[in-house]
Backbone bond lengths (Angstrom), bond angles and torsions (degrees), N, CA, C in turn:
res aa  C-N    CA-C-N  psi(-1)  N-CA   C-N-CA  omega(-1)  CA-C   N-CA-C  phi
1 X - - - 1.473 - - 1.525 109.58 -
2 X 1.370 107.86 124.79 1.419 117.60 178.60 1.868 104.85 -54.26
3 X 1.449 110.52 169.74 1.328 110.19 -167.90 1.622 93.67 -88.42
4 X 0.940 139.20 -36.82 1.692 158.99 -179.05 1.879 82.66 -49.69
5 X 1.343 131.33 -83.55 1.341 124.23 153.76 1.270 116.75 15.76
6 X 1.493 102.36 -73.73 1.583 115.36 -137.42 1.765 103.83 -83.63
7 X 1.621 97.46 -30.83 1.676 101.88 169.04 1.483 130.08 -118.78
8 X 1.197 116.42 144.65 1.082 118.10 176.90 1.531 121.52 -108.20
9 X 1.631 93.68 123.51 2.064 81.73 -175.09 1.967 107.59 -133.37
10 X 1.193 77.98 139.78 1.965 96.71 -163.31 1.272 85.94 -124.23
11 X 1.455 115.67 170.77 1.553 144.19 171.17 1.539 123.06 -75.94
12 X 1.150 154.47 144.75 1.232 163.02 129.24 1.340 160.70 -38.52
13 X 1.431 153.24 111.81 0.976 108.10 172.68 1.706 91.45 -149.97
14 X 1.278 105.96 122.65 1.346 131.76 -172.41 1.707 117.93 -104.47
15 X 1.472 116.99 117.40 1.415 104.10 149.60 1.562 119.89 -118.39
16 X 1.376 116.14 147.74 1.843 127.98 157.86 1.004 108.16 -155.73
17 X 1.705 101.88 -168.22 1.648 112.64 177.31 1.405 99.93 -114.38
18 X 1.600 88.74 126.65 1.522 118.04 158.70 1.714 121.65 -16.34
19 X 0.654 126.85 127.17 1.733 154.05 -173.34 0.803 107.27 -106.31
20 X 1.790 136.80 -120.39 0.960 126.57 -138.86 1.969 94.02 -163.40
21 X 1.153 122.90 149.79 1.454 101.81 169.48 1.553 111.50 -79.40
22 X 1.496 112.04 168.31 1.089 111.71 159.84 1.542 128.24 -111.64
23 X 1.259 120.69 122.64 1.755 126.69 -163.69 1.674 113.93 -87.87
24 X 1.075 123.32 140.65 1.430 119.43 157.27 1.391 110.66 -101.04
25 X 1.081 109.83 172.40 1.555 120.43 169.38 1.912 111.77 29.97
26 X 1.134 95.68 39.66 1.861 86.04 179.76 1.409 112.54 90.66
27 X 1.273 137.55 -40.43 1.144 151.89 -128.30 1.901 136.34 -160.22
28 X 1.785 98.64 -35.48 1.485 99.51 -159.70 2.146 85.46 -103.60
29 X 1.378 100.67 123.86 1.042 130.17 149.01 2.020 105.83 -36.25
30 X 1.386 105.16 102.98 1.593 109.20 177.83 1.657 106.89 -106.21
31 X 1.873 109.85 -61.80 1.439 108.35 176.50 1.137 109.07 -159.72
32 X 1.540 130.86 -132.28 1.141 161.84 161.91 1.519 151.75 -81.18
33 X 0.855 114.01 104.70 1.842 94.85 175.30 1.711 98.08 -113.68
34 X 1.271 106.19 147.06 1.227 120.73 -136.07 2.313 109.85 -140.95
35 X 0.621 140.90 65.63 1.179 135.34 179.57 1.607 122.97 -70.55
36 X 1.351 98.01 101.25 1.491 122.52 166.59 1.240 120.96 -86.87
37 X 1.377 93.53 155.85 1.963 90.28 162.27 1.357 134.79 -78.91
38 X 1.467 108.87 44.97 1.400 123.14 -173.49 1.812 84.32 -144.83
39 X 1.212 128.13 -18.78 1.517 135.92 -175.56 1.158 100.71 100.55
40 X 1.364 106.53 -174.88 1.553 137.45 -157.23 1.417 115.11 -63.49
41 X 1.393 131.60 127.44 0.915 126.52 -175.52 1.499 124.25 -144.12
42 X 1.736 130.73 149.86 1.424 108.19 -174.72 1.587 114.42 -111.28
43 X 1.020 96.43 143.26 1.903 118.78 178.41 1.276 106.68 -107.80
44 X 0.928 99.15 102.18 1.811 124.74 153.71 1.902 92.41 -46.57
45 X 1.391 102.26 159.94 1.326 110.47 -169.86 1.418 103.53 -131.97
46 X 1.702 135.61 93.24 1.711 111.72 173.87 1.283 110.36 -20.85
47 X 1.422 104.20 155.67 1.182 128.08 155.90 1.671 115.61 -27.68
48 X 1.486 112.80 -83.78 1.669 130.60 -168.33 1.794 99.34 -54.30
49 X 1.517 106.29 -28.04 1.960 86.07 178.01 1.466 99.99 -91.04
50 X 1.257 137.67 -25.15 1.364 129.60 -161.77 2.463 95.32 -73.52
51 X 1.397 108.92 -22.16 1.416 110.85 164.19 0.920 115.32 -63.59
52 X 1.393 128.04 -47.64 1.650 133.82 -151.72 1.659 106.63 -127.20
53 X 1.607 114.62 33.51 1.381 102.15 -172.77 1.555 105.54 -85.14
54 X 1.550 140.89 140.66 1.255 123.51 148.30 1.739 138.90 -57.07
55 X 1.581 93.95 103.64 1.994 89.65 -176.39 0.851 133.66 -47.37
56 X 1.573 108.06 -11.47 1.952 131.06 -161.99 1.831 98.49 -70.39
57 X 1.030 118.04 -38.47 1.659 126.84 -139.76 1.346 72.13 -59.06
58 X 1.597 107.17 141.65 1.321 151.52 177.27 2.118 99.94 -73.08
59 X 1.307 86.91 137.18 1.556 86.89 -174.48 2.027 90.75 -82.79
60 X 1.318 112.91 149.62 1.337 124.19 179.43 1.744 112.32 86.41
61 X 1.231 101.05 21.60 2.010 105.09 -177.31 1.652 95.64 -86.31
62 X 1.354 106.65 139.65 1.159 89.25 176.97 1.783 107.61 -115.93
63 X 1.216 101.10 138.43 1.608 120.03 -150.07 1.770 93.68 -106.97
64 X 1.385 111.15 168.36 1.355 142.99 -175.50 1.564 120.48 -124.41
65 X 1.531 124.95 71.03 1.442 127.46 -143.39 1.866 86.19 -104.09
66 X 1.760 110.42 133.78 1.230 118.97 176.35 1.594 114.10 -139.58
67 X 0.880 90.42 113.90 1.888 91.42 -161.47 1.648 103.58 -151.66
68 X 1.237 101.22 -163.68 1.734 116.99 -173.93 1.641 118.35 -108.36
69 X 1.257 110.29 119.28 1.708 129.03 -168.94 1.290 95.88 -90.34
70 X 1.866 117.13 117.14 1.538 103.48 162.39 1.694 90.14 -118.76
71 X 1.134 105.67 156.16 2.070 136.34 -168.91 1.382 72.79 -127.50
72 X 1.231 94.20 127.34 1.509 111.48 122.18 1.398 123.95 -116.60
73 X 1.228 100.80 124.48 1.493 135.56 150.58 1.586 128.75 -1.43
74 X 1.370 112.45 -61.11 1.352 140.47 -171.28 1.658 99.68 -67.78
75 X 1.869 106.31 -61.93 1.147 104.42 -150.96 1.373 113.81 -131.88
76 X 1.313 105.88 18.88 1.732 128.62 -173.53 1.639 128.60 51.73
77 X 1.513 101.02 24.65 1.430 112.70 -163.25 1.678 98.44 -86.87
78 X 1.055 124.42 135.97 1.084 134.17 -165.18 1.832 117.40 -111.49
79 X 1.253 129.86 124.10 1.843 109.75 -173.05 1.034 98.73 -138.68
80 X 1.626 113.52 143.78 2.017 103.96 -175.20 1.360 85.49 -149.55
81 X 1.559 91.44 139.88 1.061 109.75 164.44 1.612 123.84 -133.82
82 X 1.301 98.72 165.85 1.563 95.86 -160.89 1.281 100.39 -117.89
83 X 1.840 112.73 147.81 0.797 116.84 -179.18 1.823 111.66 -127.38
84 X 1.416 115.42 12.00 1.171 121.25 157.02 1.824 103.69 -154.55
85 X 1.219 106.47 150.04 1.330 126.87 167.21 1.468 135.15 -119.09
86 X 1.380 139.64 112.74 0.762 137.94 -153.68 1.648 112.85 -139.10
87 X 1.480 108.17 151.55 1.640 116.49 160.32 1.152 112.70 -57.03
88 X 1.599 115.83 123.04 1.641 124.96 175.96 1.509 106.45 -90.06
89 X 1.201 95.85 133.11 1.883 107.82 159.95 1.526 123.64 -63.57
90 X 1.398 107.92 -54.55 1.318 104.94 -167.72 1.404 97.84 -126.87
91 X 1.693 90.97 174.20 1.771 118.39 -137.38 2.225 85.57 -87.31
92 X 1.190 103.92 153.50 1.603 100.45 164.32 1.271 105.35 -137.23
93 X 1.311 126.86 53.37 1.621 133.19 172.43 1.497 95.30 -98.06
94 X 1.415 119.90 -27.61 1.771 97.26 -161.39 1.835 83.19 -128.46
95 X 1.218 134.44 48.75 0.995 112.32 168.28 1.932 91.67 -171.79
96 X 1.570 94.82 170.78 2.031 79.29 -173.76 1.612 78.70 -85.86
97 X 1.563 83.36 -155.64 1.756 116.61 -152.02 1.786 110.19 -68.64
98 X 1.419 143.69 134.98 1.251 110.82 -124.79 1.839 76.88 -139.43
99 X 1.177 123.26 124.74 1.742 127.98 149.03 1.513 102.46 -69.28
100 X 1.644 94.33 99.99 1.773 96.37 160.04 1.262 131.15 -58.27
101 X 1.174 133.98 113.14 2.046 144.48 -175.76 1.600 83.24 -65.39
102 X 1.237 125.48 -50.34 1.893 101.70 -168.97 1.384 123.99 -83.72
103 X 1.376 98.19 170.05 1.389 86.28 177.58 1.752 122.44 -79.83
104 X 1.353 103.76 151.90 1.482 106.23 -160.94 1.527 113.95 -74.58
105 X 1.416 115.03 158.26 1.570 112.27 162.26 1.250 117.17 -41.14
106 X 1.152 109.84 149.76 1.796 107.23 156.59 1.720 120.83 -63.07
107 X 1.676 94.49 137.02 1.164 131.19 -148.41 1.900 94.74 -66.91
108 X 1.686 93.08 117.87 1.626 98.76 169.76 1.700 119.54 -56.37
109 X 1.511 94.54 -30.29 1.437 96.75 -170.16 1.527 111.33 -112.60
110 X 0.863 124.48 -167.27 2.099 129.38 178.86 1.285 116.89 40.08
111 X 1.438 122.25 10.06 1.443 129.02 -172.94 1.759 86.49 -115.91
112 X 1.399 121.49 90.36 1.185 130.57 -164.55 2.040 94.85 -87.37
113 X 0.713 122.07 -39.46 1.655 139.53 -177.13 1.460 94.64 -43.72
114 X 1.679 127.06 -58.64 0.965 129.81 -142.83 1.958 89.66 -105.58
115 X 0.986 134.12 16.95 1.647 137.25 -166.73 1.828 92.49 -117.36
116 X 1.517 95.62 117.32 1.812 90.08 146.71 1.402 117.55 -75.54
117 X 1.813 104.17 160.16 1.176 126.23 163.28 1.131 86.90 -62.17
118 X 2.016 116.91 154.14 1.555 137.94 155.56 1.511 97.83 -143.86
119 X 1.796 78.19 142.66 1.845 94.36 169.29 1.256 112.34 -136.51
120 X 1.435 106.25 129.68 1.339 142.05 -120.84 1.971 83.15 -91.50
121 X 1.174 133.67 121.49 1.600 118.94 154.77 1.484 116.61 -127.46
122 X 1.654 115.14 121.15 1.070 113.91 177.39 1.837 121.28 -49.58
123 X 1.886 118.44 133.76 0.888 124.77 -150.27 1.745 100.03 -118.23
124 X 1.767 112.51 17.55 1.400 111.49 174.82 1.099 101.65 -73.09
125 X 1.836 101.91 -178.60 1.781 114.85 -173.12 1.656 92.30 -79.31
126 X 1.654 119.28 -56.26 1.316 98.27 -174.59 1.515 125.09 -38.51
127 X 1.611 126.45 -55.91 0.644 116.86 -170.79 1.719 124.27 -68.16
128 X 1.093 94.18 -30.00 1.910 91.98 157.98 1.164 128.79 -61.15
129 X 1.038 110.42 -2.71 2.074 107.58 -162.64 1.643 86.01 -109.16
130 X 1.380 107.23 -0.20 1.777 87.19 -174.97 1.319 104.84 -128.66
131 X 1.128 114.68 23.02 1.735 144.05 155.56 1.148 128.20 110.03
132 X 1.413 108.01 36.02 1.680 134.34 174.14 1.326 101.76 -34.76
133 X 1.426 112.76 -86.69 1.482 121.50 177.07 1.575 114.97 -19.28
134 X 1.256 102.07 -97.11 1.992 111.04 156.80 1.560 106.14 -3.42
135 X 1.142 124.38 -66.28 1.380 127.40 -176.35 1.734 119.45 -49.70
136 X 1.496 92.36 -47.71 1.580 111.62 -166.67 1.789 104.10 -59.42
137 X 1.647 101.20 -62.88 1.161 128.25 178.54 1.762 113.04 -42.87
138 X 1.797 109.51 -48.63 1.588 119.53 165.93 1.391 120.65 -43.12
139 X 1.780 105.42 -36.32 1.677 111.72 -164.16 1.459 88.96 -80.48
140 X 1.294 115.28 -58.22 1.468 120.47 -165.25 1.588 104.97 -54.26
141 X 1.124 152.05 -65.46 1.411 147.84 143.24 1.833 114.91 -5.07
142 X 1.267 101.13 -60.86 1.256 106.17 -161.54 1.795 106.53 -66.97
143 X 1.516 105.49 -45.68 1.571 94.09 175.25 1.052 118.47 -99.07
144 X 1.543 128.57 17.79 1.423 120.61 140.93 1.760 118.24 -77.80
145 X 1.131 120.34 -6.80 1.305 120.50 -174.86 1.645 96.99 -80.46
146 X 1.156 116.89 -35.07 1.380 137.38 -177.20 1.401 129.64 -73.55
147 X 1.529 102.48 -18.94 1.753 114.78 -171.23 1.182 107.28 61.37
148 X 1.592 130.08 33.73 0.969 129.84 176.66 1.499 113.34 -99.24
149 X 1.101 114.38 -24.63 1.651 124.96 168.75 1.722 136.60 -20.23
150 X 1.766 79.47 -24.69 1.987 89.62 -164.40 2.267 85.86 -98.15
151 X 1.250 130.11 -12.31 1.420 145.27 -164.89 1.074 98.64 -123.64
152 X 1.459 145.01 22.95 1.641 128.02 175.33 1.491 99.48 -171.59
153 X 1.150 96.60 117.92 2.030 105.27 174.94 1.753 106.73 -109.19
154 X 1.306 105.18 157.19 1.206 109.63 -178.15 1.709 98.28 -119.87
155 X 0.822 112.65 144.64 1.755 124.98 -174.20 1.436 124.80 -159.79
156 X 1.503 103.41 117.23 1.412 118.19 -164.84 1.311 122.04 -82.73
157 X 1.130 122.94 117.79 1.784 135.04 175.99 1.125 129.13 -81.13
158 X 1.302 107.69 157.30 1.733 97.09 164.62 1.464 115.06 -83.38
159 X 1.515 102.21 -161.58 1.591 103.31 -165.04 1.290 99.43 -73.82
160 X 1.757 105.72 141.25 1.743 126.05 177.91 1.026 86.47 -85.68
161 X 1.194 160.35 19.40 1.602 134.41 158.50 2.104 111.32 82.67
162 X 1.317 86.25 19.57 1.684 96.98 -175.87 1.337 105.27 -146.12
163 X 1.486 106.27 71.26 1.610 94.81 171.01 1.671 143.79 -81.14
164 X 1.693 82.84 -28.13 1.777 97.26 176.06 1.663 105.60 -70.02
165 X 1.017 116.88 -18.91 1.486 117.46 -170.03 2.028 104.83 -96.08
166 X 1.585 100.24 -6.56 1.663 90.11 174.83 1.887 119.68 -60.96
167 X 1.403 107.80 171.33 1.816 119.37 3.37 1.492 103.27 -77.69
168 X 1.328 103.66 152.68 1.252 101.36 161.29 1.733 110.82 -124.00
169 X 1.281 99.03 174.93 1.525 104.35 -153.91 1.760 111.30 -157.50
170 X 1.177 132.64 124.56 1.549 147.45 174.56 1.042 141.38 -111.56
171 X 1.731 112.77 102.16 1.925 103.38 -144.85 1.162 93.20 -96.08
172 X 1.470 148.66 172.30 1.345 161.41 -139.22 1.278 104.91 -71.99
173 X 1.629 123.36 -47.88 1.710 127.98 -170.93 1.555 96.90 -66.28
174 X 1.316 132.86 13.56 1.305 124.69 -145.01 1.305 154.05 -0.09
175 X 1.711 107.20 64.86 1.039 149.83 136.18 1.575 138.61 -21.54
176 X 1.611 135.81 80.15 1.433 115.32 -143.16 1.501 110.97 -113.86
177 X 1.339 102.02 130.72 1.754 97.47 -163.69 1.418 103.16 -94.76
178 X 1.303 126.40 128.13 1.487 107.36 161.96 1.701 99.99 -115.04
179 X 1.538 102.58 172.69 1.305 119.10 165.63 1.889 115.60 69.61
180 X 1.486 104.77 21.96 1.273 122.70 -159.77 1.610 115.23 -79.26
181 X 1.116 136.35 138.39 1.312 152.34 -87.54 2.252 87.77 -157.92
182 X 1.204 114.00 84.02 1.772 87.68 179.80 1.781 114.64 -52.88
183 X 1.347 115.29 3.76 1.495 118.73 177.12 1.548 103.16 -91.93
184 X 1.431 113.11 -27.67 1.878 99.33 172.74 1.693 109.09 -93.42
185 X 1.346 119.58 22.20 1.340 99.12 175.88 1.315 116.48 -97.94
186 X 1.370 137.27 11.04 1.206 156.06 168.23 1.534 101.94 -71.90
187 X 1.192 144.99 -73.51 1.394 145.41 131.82 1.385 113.76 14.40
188 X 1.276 93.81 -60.62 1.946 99.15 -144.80 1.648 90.60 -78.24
189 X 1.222 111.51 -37.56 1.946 105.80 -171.13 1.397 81.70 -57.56
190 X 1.784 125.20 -80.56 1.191 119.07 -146.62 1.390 117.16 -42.99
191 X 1.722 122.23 -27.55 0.811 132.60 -174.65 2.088 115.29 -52.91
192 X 1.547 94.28 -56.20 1.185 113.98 -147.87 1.614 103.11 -99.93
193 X 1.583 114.56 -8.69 1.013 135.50 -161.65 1.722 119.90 -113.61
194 X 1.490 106.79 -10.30 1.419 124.77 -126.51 1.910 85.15 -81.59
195 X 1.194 155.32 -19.83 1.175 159.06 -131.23 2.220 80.04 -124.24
196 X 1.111 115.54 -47.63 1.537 102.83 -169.42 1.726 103.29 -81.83
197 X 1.432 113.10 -24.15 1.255 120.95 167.05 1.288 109.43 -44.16
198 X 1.385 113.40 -59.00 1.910 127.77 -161.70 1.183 119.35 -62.64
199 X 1.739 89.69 -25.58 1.438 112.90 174.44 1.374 115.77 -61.24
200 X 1.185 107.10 -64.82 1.595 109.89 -152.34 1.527 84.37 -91.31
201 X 0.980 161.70 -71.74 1.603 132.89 160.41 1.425 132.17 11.68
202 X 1.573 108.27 -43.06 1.338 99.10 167.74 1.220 106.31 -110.35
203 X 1.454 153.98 -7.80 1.390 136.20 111.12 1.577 118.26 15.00
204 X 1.019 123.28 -69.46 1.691 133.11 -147.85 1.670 87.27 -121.35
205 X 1.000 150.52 66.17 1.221 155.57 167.67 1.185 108.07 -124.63
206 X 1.137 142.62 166.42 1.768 128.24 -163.92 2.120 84.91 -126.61
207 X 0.951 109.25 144.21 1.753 111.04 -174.07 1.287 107.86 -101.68
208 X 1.255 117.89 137.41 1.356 144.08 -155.84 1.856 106.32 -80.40
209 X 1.277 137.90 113.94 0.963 141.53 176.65 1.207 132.70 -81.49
């Protein structure tokens, strides 16, 4: 039996409250955990939202997940993934899982315009003991010196799987710093930042008459 056979994949449409993300490697944005009224469940995340997801979303939001169901056949294992996410209207405590008739909130995810940049800093003890903190505290300084604060979040991870080499650290282009210095992070914004810098520079410039 061909593998096409062996699974079957249909469309979706899921609501719960938000859980928790799920991380690979320390760091890479994979999907979802998800609480339905059937319980908890995980969502794989396309590709294009796992780029542009917002880190902010409040744990307990309850979301509108529409994506692709593959069954398999063989062994009844079930995998979904989503390919849009959305603000839910209505409640699914007293009723099953619900296809909203209206139109939905605006979209948590693929609305890249409305998403800050975040840079990612591992939040283990190793990497703190070798000046995590210092680091954290540098970023936070550094893009408030910048007015960059309201366009750049900082968000703490678990372990990247590189501890002797902390701190380590992952700015939005995903870019991975190890062994980082809170004296080179002054650099590294301007570095990585330098186009929102130019920006708001000429923002606050007084105009020539």
């Amino acid at each position: 039996m061909s593998n096409s056979h062996k699974t079957q994949i249909s469309q979706f449409c899921l609501e719960g409250r938000f859980v928790d993300f799920v991380i690979k490697d320390g760091y890479k944005l994979k999907g979802l955990l998800l609480e339905t009224i059937e319980g908890e469940c995980y969502i794989k995340l396309a590709k294009h939202l796992r780029q542009s997801f917002d880190w902010r979303l409040a744990k307990g939001t309850l979301l509108q997940v529409l994506g692709e169901k593959k069954l398999d056949l063989e062994t009844g294992e079930v995998k979904l993934k989503a390919e849009r996410v959305l603000a839910a209207r209505s409640g699914w405590e007293t009723s099953a899982p619900v296809i909203n008739p209206l139109p939905p909130e605006p979209l948590l995810a693929d609305v890249k315009a409305a998403r800050k940049a975040t840079i990612l800093v591992c939040q283990k003890s190793d990497c703190m003991k070798r000046g995590g903190k210092a680091v954290c505290q540098a970023l936070e300084a550094g893009l408030s010196d910048r007015n960059l604060q309201d366009q750049v979040i900082i968000k703490g991870t678990g372990c990247m799987k590189n501890c002797k080499a902390g701190p380590n650290v992952v700015m939005p282009d995903k870019t991975r710093y190890t062994r980082l210095d809170a004296a080179q992070v002054p650099a590294l914004i301007d570095k990585h930042f330098a186009n929102s810098i130019e920006g708001k520079s000429r923002e606050i410039m007084p105009s020539r008459s």
